[in-house]
C-alpha positions in Angstrom: 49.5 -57.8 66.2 52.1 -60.0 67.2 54.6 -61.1 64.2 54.6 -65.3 63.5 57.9 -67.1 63.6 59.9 -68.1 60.7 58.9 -71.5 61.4 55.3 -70.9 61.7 55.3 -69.0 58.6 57.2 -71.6 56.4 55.0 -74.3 57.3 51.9 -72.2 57.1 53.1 -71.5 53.4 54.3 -75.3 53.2 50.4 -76.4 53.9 48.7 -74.0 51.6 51.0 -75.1 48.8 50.7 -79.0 49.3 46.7 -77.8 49.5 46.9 -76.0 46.0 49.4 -79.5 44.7 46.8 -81.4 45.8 43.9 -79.9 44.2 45.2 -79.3 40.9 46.2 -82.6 40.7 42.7 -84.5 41.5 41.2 -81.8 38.8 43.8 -83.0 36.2 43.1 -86.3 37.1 39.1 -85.7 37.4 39.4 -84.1 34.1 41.3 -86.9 32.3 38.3 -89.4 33.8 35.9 -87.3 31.9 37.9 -87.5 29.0 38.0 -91.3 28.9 34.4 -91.5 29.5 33.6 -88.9 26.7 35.6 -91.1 24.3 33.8 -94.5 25.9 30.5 -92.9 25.2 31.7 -91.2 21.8 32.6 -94.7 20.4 29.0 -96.1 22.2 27.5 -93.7 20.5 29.2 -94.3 17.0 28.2 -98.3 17.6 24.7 -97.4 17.7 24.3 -95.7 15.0 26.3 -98.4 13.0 23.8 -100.4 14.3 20.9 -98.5 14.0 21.8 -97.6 9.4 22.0 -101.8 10.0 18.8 -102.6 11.0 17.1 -100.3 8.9 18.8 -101.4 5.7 17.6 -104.5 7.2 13.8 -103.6 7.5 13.8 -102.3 3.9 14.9 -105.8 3.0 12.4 -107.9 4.6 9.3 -105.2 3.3 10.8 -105.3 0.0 7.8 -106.5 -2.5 10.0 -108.9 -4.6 10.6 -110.8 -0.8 7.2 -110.9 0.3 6.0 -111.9 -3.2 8.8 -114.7 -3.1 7.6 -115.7 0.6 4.5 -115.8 -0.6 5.2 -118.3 -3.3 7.7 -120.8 -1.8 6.4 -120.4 2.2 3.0 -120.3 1.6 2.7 -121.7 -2.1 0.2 -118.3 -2.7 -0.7 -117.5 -6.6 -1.2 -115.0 -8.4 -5.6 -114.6 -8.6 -6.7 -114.8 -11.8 -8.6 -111.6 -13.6 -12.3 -112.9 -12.3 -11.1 -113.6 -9.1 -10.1 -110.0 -8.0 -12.8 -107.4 -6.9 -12.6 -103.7 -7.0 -14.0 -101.7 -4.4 -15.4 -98.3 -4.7 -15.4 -95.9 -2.3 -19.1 -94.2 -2.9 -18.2 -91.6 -0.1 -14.4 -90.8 -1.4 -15.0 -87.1 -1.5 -16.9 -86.8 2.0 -14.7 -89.4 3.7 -11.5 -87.6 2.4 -12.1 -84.2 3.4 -13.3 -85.6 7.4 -10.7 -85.5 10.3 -11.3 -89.0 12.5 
């Protein structure tokens, strides 16, 4: 086996060490990218669910009963029925319709 000049073997060494530079520094910098994304997406994430307590706070507003009563009322200028005006209904079959699956 023949034995590589100096030169040869300085630059050889030169190359594989600029290689190993090079790659550690686009995985630091690939690495730092996923870090800013994590947080992007971390704060998204934290937004949404903000959002999401909002709206349902929200929907338990608008079906409150005292609302819809109130809407009733004032929008749609509803009464209360008086007592002979309301009619119960019985369910003949309670027991049999109960215990089927649909």
């Amino acid at each position: 086996m023949s034995k590589l000049s100096p030169v040869v073997t300085i630059i050889i060494f030169f190359v594989v060490g600029v290689t190993c530079l090079l790659f550690y520094s686009w995985s630091r910098m690939v690495v730092i990218e996923q870090g800013y994304a994590l947080t992007t997406l971390t704060n998204e994430q934290k937004k949404l669910l903000d959002d999401n307590a909002k709206l349902k706070l929200q929907i338990a507003a608008l079906r409150s009963p005292e609302r819809i009563e109130n809407l009733a009322i004032t929008k749609f200028h509803l009464q209360q029925p008086e007592s002979w005006q309301v009619v119960e209904l019985r369910n003949k079959f309670n027991a049999t319709v109960a215990s089927q699956k649909w």
